[in-house]
N, C-alpha and C positions, 0 to 999 in steps of 0.2 A: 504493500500500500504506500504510495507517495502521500509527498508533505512538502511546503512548504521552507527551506532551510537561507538563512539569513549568514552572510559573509560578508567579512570585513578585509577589503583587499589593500596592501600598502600599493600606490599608485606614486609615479613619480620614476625622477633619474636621480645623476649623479649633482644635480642644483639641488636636489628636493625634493618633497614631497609628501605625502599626507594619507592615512587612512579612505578609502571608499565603499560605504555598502552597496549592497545588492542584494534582491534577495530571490531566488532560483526553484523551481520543482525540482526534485530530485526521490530517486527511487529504493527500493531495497536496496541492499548489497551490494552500492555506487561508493567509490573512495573520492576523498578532497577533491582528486586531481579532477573526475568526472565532473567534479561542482564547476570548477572554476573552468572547463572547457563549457559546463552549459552558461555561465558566466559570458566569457568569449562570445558563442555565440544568439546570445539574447540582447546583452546590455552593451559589450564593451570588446568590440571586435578589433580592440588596440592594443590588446592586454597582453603584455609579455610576459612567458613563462617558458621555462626550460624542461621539458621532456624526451622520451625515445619508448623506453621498449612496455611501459607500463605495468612492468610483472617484477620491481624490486630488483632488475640483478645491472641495470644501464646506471642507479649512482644520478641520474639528470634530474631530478625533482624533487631536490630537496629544497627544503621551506622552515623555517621558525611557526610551525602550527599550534595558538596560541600558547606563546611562547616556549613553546618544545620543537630541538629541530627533529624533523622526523620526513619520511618521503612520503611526499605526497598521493602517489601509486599504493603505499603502500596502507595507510591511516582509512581504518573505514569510519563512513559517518555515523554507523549505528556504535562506536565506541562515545556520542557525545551525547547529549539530551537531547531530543527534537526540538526545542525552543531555544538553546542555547546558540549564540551568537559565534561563530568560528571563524580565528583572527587570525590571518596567512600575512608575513611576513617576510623579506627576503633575508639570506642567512648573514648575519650582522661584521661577522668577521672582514667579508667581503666586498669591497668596493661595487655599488649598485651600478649598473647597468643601466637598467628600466624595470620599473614594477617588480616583479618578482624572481627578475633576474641578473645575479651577481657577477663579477670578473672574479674567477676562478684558475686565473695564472698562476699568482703567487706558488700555487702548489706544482704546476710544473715545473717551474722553476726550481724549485726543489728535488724533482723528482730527476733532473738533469744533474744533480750533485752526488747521486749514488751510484758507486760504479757497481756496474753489469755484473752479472755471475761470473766465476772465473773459474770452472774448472781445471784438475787436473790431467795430465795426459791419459790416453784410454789403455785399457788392458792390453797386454798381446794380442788378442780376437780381436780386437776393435772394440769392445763394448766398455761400460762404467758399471761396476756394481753398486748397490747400495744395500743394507738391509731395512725395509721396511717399517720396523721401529723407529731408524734412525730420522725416515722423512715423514712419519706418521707429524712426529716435533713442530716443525715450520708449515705443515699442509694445512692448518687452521688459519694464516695469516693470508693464503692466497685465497679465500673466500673473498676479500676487499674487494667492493664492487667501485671505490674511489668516489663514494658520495661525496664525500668530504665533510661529513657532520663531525667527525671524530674532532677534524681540524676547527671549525665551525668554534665549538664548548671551550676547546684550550683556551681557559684564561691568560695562558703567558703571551699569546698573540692577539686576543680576542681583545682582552685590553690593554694591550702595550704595543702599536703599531708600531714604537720602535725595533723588536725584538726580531721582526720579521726577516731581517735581514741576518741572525745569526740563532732562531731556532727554525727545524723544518717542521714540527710538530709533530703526532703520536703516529700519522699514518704513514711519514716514513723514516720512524724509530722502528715500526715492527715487518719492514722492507730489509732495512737494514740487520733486525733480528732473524731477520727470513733467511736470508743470506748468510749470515753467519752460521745460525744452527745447520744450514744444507750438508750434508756428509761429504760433496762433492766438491766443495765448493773451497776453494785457497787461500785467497785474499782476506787479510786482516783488516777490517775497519772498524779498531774501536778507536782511531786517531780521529779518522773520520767523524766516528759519533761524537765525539769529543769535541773535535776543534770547528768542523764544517755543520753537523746536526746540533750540537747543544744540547746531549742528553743530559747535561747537568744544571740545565736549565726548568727539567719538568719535575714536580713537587708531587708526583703519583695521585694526583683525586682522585683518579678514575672514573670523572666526568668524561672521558672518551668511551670507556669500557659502556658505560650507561646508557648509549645513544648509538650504539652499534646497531645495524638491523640487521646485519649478520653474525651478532653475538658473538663475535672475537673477545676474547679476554683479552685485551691490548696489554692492559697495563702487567698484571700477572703474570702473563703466560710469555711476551713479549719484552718490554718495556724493562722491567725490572732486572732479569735474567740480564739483559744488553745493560744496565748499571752495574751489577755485579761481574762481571765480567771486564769491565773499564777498569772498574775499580783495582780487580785483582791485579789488573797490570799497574797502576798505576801510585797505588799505596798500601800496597803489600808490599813494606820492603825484605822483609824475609822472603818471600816468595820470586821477590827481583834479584835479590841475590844469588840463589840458589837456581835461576833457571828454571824453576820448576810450572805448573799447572797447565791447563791445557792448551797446547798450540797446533794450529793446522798445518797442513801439508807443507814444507820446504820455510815455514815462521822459524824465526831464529831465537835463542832465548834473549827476551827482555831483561 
């Protein structure tokens, strides 16, 4: 059975801009996104918004829905009250666009600062082995579908635009943990994390881990392991001395 549903759309660029209602039919089992395409095309066929695949795994429509980031593809209406008023927002972090959609560079930019996998040479046959356990590890950080809500919440960026220039944020700390944990993988970048990412910049809230929609454990599973791991190279001096803890393929002792 439809119903009447009332939305409050942020309108405006990068001068400004302002709250606009609307208010839309909309049906069972229709998400935000559905609202604001019947939006589009009833009231406000100027309305910019960012989408693609509408099934949670494209990461393009993500929104501050009242005041929660979350994808818009993904948030059904029937999680609100029917009367209740539903305030879409673009994600604050991020330099607005138009309407409800942001520049979203900053994060490639980032994501240009971590080097590539680096394998080892292959077996005699040609091939790489791995055991299974070992990639079970990192196989949870590749679900990132690259929303960028994770980035979105960090307060270290969210409210310190200066910071932007010397943290990447949580989504690629757990890039960088991806890469490290890989069995296969050589290259050492806890300098990297250190000097270029800023992991010692992140205070663990685990306001990233909270707004996952793919329920990554960033900060536990990820995030933390990649500090303890800096650290040990870094102020363990017993551990510096002696050469010891764990180093990858052809890593020399610190």
């Amino acid at each position: 059975m439809g119903y009447d549903l009332t939305l409050k759309l942020w309108r405006g660029d990068a001068t400004g801009g302002d709250f606009v209602e609307y208010v839309v039919p909309v049906e069972e089992g229709e998400v935000v996104l559905d609202a604001i395409h019947t939006v589009q095309r009833m009231h406000a066929g100027d309305l910019s918004v960012r989408w693609n695949c509408k099934a949670g795994k494209c990461g393009s429509c993500s929104a501050e829905i009242d005041g929660r980031p979350r994808l818009m593809c993904m948030t059904r209406l029937s999680s609100f009250e029917r009367e209740a008023t539903i305030t879409v927002n673009p994600l604050r972090t991020f330099p607005v666009i138009r309407d409800l959609v942001t520049d979203v560079a900053y994060n490639y930019e980032k994501a240009k600062q971590v080097p590539a996998f680096a394998p080892g040479p292959r077996e005699k046959d040609g091939t790489r082995r791995m055991a299974q356990v070992d990639v079970e590890r990192s196989q949870e950080f590749r679900k990132c579908i690259e929303c960028f809500l994770c980035q979105n919440v960090c307060h270290v960026i969210r409210d310190h635009e200066e910071n932007k220039k010397s943290f990447s944020g949580p989504r690629f700390l757990i890039r960088l943990a991806e890469l490290d944990m890989h069995p296969l993988d050589t290259l050492d970048r806890r300098d990297i994390a250190t000097e270029t990412a800023g992991i010692g910049m992140c205070n663990i809230t685990k306001c990233c881990t909270e707004v996952c929609p793919e329920n990554i454990h960033l900060t536990d599973n990820a995030i933390i392991p990649l500090k303890e791991r800096v650290v040990d190279r870094r102020y363990d001096p017993i551990g510096k001395l002696l050469g010891i803890g764990r180093r990858k393929q052809g890593e020399s002792p610190s």
